[in-house]
C-alpha positions in Angstrom: 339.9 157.9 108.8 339.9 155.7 111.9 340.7 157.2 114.9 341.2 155.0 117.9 341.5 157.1 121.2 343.5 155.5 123.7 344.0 155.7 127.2 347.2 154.5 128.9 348.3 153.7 132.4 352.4 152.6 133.3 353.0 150.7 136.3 356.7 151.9 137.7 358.7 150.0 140.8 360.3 152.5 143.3 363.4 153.7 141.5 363.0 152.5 137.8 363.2 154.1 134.9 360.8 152.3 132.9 357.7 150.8 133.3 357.4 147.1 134.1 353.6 147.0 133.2 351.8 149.4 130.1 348.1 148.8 129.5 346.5 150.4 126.8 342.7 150.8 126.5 340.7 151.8 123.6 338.0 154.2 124.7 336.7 154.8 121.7 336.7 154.1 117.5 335.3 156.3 114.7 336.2 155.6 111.5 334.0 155.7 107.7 333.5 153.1 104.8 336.6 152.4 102.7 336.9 154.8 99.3 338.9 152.4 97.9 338.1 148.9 97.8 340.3 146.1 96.4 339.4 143.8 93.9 340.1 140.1 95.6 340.0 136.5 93.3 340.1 132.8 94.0 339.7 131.2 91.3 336.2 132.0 89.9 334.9 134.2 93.2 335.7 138.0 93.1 335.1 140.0 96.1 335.8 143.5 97.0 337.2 144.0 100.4 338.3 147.4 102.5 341.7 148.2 101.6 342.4 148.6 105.1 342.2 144.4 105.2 344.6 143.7 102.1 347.0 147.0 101.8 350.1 147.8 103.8 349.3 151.2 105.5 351.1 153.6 103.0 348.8 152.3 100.4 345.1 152.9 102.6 342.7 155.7 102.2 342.3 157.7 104.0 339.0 156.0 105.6 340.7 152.8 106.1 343.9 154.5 107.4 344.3 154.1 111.5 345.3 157.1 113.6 346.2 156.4 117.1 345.4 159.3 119.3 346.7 159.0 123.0 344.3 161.1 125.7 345.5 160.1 128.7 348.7 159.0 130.3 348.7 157.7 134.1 351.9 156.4 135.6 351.6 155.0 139.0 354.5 153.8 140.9 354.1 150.9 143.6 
């Protein structure tokens, strides 16, 4: 699986009710070699490529699958 841990910080004006800026940072990735790889052609070349590149993402392993995990949420209000 690939996990990306994410930190996230909202920027809010006096009085609003939602955010005018949103960064997101990745603090860190883990993630495995595909289980599955897909068989690519062109023409006379084959390849085999992560699943996670060709695959919409009901179709991944679960290697190549992303999971988004948020750790921390800062809203600051200027």
């Amino acid at each position: 699986m690939s996990r990306y841990q994410v930190q996230v910080t909202e920027t809010y004006a006096p009085g609003a009710q939602r955010p005018w800026s949103t960064v997101r940072r990745v603090v860190s990735v883990e993630s495995g070699p595909c289980l599955a790889p897909v068989l690519v052609r062109l023409g006379r070349l084959r390849a085999r490529i992560a699943c996670g590149r060709r695959l919409p993402h009901d179709r991944q392993c679960r290697n190549c699958c992303p999971r988004i995990v948020v750790t921390e949420v800062r809203r600051i209000t200027t």
